[in-house]
C-alpha positions as CSV (number, residue, x, y, z in Angstrom):
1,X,-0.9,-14.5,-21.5
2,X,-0.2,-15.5,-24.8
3,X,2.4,-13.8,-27.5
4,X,-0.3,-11.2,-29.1
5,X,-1.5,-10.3,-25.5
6,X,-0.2,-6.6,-24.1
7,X,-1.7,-7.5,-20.6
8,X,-3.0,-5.5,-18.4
9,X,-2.9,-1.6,-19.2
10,X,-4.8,0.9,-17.3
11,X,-7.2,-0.3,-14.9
12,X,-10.4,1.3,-12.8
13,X,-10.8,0.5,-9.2
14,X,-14.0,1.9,-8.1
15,X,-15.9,1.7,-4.9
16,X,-19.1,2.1,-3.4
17,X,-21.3,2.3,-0.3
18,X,-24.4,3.9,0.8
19,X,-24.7,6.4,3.5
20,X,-24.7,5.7,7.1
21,X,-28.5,6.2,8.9
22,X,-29.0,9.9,10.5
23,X,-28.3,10.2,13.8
24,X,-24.5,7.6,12.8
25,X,-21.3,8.8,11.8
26,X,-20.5,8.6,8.0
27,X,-19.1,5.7,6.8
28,X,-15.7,6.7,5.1
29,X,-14.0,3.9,3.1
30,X,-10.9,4.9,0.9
31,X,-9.4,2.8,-1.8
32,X,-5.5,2.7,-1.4
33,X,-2.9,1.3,-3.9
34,X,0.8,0.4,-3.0
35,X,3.6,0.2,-5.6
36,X,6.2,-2.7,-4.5
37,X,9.9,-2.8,-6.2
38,X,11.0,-5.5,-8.3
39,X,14.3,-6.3,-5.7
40,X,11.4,-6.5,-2.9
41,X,8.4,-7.3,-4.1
42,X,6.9,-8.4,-0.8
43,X,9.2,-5.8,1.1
44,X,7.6,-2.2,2.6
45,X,5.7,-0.5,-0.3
46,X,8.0,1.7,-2.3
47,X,5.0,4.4,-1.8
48,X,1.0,4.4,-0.7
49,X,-1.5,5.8,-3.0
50,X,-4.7,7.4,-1.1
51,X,-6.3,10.4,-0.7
52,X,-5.0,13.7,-1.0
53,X,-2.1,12.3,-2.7
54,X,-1.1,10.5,-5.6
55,X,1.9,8.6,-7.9
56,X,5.2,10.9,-8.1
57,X,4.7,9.8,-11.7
58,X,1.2,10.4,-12.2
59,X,0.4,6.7,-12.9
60,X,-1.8,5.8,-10.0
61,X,-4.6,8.8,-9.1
62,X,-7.5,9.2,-7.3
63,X,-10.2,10.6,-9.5
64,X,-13.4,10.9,-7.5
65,X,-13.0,10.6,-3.3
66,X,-15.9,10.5,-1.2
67,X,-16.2,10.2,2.9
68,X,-19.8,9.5,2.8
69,X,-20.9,7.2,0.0
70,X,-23.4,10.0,-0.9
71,X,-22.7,10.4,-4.7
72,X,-24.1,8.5,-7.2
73,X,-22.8,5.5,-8.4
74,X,-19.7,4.8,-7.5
75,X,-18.3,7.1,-4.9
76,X,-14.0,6.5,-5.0
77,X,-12.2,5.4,-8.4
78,X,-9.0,5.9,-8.8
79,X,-6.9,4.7,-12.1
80,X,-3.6,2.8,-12.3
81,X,-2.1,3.2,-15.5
82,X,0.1,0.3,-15.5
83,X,1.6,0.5,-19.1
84,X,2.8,3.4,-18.0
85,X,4.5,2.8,-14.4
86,X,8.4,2.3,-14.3
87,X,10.0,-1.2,-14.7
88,X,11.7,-0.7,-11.3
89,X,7.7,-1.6,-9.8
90,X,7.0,-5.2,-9.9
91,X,3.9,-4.8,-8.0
92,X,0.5,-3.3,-7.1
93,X,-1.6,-4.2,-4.1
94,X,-5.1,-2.6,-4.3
95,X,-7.1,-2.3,-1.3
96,X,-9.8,-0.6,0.5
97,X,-9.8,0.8,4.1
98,X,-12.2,2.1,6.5
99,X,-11.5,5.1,8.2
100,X,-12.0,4.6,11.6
101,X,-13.8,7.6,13.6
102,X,-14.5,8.2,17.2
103,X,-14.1,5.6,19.7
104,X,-16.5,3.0,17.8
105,X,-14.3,0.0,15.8
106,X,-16.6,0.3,12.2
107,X,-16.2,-2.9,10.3
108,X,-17.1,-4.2,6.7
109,X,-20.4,-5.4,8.1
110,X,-21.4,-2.1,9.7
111,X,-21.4,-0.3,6.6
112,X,-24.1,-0.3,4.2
113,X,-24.3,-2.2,1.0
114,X,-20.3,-1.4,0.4
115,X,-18.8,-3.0,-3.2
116,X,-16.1,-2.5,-5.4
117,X,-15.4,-3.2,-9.3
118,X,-12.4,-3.1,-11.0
119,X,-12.4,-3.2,-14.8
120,X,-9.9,-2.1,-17.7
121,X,-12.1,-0.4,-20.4
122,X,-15.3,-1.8,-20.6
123,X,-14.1,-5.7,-19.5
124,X,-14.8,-6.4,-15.8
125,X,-12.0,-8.0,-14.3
126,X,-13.5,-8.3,-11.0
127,X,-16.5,-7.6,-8.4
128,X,-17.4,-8.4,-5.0
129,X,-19.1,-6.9,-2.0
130,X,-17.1,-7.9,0.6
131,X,-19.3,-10.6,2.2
132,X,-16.2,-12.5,3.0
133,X,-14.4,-10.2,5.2
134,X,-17.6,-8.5,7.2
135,X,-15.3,-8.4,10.4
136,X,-12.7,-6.9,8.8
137,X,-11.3,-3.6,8.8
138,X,-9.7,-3.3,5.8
139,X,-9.2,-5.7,2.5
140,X,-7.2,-6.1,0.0
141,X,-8.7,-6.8,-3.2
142,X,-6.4,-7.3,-5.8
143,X,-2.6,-7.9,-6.9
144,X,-1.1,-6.7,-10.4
145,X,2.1,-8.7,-11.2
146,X,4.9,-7.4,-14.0
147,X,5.6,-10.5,-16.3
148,X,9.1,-11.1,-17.4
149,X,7.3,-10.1,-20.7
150,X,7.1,-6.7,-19.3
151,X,3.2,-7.0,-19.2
152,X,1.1,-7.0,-16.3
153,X,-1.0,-9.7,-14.8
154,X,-4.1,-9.1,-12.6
155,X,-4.6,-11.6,-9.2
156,X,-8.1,-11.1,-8.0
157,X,-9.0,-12.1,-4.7
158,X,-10.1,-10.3,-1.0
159,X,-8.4,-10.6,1.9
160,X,-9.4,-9.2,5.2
161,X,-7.1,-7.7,7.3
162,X,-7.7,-5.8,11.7
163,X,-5.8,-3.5,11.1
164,X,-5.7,0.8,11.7
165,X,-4.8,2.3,8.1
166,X,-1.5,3.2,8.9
167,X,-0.8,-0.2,9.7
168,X,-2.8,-1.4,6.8
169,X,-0.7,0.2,4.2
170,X,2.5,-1.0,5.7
171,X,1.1,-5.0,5.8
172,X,-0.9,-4.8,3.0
173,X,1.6,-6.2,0.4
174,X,2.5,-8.9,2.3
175,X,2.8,-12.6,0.8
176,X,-1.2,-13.3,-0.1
177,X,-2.4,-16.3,1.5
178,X,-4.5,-18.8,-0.5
């Protein structure tokens, strides 16, 4: 980041997937964010962002939630406004879990044509359609560092992770491995 840059402001995390065959259960992937606090930054998340909820300060919100993939486009976003979000947060872990339903384990590869983008304004900052993590659960897929600076830096990057979403949200912010 250089001495004119802001860094990173308000981002869009927005996911998609198309709808499971008739006859299957839905596919139902959520996009979750965790804040992380500056004395812990790889501690427990100081609190989860997902559906049906959002920031206590409004920062992080879920604007569009679907748990079918049958809208058009992109079927979750949800906005972190990072400019915004107290200097007590060092961190924010973005990720994307799929609900599990039923007795059937539904991983990345058994859901169709899933991919996320996440972009501030018009500038893509990253995409990917988790090809890397098809026998994965859940993912993280990305990490926004506060700079002493006060400004934000983005981390891109998917990692797969076995786990239910409860468990998910606690691990999710934990060191990233290379």
């Amino acid at each position: 980041m250089n001495g004119l840059s802001k860094g990173i402001r308000k981002v869009e995390i927005a996911l998609k997937w198309d709808p499971s065959p008739m006859g299957q259960h839905p596919s139902d992937l959520d996009i979750v964010a965790a804040t992380y606090l500056a004395g812990d930054p790889y501690g427990d998340p100081a609190y989860v962002v997902h559906f049906d909820s959002r920031s206590p300060d409004g920062t992080i919100y879920l604007n569009r939630d679907s748990k079918d993939g049958k809208g058009f486009g992109w079927d979750e976003v949800m906005t972190a406004e990072l400019e915004r979000l107290d200097s007590r947060y060092a961190r924010v872990v973005v990720g994307v879990v799929i609900q599990q339903q039923r007795s059937t384990l539904r991983t990345f590869v058994g859901v169709i044509n899933p991919a996320f983008r996440i972009r501030e304004g018009y500038t893509v900052l990253a995409e990917d359609d988790f090809g890397g993590v098809l026998g994965a659960t859940a993912a993280t897929i990305a990490e926004f560092v506060r700079e002493p600076s006060g400004g934000w830096t983005f981390h891109p990057g998917v990692q797969g992770f076995e786990d239910d979403p409860v468990t998910f949200t606690r691990t999710m912010g934990s060191a990233r491995q290379p």
